[in-house]
N, C-alpha and C positions, 0 to 999 in steps of 0.2 A: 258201506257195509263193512262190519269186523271181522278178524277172521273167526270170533268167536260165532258171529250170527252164522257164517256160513259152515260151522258143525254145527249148529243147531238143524242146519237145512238141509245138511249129509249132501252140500256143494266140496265138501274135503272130509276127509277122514280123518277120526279119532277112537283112541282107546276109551271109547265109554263104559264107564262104574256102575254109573246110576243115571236113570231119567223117570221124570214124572210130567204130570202135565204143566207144571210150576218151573222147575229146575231141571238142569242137566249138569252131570261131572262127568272129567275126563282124567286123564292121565297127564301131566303136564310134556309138552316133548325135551324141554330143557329142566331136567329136575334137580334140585337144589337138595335132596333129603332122597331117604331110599324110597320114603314112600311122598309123592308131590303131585296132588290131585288139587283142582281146581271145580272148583264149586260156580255156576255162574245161572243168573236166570234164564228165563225164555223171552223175559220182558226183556226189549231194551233200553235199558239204564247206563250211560254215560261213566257214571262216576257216581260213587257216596254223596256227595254233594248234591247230585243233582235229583234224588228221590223225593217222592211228595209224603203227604201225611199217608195217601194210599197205598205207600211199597212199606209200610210198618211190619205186616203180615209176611208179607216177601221176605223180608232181612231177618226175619226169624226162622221163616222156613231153610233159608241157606246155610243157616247155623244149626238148624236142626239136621241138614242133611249131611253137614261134616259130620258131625255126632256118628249119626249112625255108618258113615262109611269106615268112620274111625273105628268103630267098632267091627267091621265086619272084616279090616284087616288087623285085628287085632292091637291096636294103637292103646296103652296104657297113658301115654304122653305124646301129647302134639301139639302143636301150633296153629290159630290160626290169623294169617294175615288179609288184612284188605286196603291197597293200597289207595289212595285221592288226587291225582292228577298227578303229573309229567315230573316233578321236583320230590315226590315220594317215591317214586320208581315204576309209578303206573303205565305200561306202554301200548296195553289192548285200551280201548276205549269201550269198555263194556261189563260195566262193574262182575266183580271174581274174587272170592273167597280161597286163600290159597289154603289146603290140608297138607303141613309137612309134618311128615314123624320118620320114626324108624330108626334116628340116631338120637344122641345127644344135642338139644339146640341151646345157646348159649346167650346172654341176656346183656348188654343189648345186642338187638341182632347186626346194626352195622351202620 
C-alpha cells in the first residue's frame, strides 16, 4: 500500500483541496512552487503506463480537476507534471498529477 492509498483511507493525514468520488488533491508536503498540489485518483493506478483503455475518463477527469483547483487559487499560469516510473523521478507508485504555480517556471524544467 502507498502512502498515497493511505490518505485516501485518512490511515495519515493530509491537507486536502479537493475530493470527489473519482479523485482526491492534497497539498504536496515537500513543495517545489508556492503553490504544489497533487492531483491523484482513488483507483489504484501504478504509473501512466500501466492504465487500460478504461482509465481514459480518469486521466481527464485529473486534468480537469487541476483546472479547476488552478482556478480556485487563482493560477493564471501553472504546470502540470506526471511523472512514469523510477528514472523520470516518479517515487509514489501511484500515479499523481503534480499542480505547480505561484512563481515563475522555467522550461526545461531539469
Amino acid at each position: 500500500m502507498t502512502i498515497f492509498q493511505k490518505i485516501i483511507d485518512r490511515e495519515i493525514p493530509a491537507e486536502i483541496v479537493y475530493e470527489d468520488d473519482r479523485a482526491l488533491a492534497f497539498k504536496d508536503i515537500n513543495p517545489q512552487a508556492p503553490v504544489h498540489i497533487l492531483v491523484i485518483p482513488k483507483k489504484p493506478i501504478a504509473k501512466v503506463a500501466d492504465m487500460t483503455t478504461d482509465d481514459k475518463e480518469l486521466a481527464g477527469h485529473l486534468i480537469w480537476v487541476a483546472r479547476e483547483i488552478a482556478a480556485d487559487q487563482e493560477l493564471d499560469d501553472f504546470r502540470l507534471v506526471v511523472n512514469n516510473g523510477s528514472g523520470a523521478g516518479q517515487t509514489v507508485f501511484h500515479l499523481h498529477v503534480h499542480l505547480l504555480g505561484g512563481r515563475g517556471l522555467e522550461w526545461p524544467p531539469g
